[in-house]
Backbone bond lengths (Angstrom), bond angles and torsions (degrees), N, CA, C in turn:
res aa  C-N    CA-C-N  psi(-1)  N-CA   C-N-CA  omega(-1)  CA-C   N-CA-C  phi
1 X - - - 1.451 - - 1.532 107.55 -
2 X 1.671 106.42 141.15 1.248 94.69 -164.20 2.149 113.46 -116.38
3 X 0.913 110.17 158.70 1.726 104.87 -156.90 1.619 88.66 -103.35
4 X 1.536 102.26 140.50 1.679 93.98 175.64 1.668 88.84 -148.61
5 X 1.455 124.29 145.23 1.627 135.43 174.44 1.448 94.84 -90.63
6 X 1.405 105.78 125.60 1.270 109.06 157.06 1.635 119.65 -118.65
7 X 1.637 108.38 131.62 1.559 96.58 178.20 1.477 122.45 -100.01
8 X 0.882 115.57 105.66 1.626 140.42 166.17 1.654 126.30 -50.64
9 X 1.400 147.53 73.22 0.804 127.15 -175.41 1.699 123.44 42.47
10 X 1.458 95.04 75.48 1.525 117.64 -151.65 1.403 133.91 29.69
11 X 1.351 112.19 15.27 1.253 129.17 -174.33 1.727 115.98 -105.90
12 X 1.684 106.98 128.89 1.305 101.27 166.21 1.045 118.46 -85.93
13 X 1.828 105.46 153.66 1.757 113.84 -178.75 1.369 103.36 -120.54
14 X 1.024 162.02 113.40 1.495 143.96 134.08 1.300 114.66 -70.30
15 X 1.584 100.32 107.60 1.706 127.83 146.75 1.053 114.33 -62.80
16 X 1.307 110.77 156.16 1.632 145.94 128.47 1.321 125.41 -54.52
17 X 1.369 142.73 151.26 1.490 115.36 162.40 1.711 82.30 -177.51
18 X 1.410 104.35 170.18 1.661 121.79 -175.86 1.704 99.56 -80.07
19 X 1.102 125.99 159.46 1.452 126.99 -164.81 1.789 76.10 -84.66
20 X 1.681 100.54 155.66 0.995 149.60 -157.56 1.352 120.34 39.09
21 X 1.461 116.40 42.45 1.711 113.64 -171.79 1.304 105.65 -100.88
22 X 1.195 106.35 -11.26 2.182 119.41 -156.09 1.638 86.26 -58.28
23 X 0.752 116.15 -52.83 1.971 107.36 -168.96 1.455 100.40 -58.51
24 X 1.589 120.51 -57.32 1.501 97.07 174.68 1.433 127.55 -53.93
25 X 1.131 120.13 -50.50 0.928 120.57 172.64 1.684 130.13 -47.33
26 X 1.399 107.69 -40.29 1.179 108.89 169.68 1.550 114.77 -56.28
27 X 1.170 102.80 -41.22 1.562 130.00 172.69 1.232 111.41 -12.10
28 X 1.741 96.78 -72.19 1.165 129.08 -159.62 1.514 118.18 -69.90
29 X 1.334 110.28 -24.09 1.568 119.94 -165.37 1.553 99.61 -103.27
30 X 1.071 108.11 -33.34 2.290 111.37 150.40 1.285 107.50 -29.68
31 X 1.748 109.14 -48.34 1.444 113.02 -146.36 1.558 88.23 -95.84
32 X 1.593 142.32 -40.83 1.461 128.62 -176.53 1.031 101.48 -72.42
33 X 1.653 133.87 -36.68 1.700 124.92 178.21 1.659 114.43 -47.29
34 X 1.232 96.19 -36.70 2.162 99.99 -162.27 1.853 85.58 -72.04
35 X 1.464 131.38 -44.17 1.314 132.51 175.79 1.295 115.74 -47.09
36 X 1.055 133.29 -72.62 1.217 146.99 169.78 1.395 95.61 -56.10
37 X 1.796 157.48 -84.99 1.458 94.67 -164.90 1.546 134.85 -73.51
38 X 1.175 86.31 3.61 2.263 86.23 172.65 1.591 98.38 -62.99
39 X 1.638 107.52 -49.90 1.692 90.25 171.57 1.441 138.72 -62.71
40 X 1.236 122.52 -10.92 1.326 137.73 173.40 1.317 106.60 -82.02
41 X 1.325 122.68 -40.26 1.748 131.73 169.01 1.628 82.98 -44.35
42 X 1.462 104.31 -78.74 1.792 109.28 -152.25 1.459 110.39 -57.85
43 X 1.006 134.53 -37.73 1.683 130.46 -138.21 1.789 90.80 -124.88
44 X 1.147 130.89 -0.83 1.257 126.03 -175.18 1.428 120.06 43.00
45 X 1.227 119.39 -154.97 1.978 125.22 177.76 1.593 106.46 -51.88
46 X 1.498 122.74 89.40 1.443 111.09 118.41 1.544 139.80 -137.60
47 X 0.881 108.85 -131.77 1.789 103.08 -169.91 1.808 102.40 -86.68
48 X 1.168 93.01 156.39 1.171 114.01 -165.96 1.842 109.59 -62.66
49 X 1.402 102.07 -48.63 1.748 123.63 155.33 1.389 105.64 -27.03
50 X 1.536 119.79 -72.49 1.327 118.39 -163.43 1.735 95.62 -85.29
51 X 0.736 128.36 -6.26 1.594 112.53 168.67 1.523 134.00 -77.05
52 X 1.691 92.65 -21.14 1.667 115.72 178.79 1.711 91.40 -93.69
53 X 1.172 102.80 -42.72 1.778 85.46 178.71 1.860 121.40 -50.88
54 X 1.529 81.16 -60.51 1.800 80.71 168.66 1.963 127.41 -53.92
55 X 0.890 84.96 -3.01 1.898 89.06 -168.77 1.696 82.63 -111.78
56 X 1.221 148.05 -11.88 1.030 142.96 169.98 1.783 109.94 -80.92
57 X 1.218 88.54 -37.87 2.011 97.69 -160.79 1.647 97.55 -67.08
58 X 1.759 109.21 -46.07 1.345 133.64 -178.01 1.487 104.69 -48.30
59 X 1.612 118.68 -71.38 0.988 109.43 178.59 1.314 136.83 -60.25
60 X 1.387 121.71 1.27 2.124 139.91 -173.93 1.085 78.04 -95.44
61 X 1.484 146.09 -57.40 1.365 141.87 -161.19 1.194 138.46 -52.44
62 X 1.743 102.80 -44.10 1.424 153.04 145.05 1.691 103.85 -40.28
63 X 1.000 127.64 -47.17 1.581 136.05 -164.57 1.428 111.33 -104.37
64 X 1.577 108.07 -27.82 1.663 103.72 171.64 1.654 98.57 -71.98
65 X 1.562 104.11 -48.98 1.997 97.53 -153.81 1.740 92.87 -62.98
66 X 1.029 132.40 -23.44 1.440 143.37 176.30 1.385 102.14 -51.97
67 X 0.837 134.90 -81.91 1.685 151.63 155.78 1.734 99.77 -19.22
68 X 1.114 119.97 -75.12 1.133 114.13 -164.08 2.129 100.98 -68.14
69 X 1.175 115.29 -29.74 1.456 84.28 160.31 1.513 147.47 -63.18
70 X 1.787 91.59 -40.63 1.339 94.82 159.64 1.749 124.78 -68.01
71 X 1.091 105.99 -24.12 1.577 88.59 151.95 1.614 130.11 -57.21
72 X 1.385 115.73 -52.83 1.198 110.33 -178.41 1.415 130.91 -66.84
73 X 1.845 113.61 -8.63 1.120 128.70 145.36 1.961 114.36 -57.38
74 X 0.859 127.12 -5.04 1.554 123.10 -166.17 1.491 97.31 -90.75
75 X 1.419 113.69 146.24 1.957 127.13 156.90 1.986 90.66 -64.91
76 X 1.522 106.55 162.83 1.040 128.14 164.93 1.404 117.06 -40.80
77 X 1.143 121.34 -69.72 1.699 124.67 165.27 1.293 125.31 -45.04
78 X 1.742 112.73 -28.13 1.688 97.78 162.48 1.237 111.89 -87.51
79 X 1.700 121.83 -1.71 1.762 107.16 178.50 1.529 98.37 -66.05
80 X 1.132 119.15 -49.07 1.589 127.36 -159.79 1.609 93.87 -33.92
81 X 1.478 110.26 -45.26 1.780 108.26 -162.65 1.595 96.79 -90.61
82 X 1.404 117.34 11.86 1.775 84.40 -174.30 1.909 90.75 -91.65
83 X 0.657 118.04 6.22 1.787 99.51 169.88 1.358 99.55 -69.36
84 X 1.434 158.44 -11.63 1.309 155.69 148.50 1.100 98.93 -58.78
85 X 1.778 119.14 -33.53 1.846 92.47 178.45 1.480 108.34 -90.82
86 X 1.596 124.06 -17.12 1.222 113.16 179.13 1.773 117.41 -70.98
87 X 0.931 100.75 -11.96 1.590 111.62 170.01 1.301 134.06 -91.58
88 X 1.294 96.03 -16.19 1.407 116.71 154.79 1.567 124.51 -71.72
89 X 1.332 106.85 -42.56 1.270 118.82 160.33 1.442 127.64 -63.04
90 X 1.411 105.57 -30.95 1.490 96.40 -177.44 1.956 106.38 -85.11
91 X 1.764 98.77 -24.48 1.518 93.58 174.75 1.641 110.59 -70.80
92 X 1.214 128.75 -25.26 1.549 116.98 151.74 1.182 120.93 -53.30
93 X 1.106 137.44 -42.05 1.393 137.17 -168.41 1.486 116.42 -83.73
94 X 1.062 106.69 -19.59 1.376 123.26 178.39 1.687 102.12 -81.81
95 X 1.459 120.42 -53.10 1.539 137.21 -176.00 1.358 85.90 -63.30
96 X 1.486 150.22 -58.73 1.149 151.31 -177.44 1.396 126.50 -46.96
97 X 1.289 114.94 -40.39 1.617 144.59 143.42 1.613 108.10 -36.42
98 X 1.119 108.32 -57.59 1.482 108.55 -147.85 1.553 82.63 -100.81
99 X 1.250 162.18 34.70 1.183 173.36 174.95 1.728 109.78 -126.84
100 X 1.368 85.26 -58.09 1.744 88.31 -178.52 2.059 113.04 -64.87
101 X 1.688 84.54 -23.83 1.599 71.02 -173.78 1.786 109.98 -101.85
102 X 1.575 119.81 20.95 0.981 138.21 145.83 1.299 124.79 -78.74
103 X 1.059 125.40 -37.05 1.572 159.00 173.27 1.778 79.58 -55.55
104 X 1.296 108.61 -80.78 1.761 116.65 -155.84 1.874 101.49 -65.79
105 X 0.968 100.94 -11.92 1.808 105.13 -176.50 1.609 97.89 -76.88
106 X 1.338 117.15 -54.22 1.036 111.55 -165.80 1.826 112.77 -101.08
107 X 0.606 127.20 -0.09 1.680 139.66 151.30 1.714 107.52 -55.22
108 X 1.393 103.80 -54.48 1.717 111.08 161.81 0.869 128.64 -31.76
109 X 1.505 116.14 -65.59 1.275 156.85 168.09 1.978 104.44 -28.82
110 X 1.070 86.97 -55.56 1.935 111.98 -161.15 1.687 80.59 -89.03
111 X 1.165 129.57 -58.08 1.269 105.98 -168.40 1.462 117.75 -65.84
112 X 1.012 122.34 -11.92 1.933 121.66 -172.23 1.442 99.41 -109.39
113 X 1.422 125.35 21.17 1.103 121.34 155.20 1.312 133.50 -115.01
């Protein structure tokens, strides 16, 4: 298993991840950093909590309208099955939820110290 730092809105993370993921992954945290400061552009001074929330909500949002295109790419007979993808989506969004408000637990945490 392979260890990769990710920086987060000036923050270090050390992951976990399967050997050779560190580039995606790094990837990936390129891609929530550029989110988060467009939200700092938009939303000006607040807590760090609600800033990961919003870059959380953004990105489910990002992944539903995603979903719903590839639905509208589907014949009739694959709509029937995309409620497996809409449930899929909502179990992301839900995992996204329950991340962000881990995210905001421990931002707390860091802020009262």
């Amino acid at each position: 298993m392979a260890q990769v730092t990710l920086n987060v809105n000036g923050r270090r993370y050390s992951v976990s991840c399967q050997d050779g993921q560190e580039d995606h992954l790094l990837g990936l945290s390129k891609y929530i950093n550029q989110k988060i400061d467009d939200l700092k552009g938009s939303m000006g001074q607040v807590s760090e909590a609600h800033l990961l929330l919003m870059g959380s909500l953004m990105l489910a949002d990002e992944l539903h309208e995603a979903y719903i295109k590839i639905d509208d790419g589907k014949s009739e007979e694959d709509r029937k099955s995309s409620v497996d993808d809409e449930v899929e989506v909502e179990k992301v969004a839900t995992a996204l939820e329950s991340c962000a408000d881990r995210l905001e637990s421990i931002a707390a945490r860091l802020e009262s110290q």
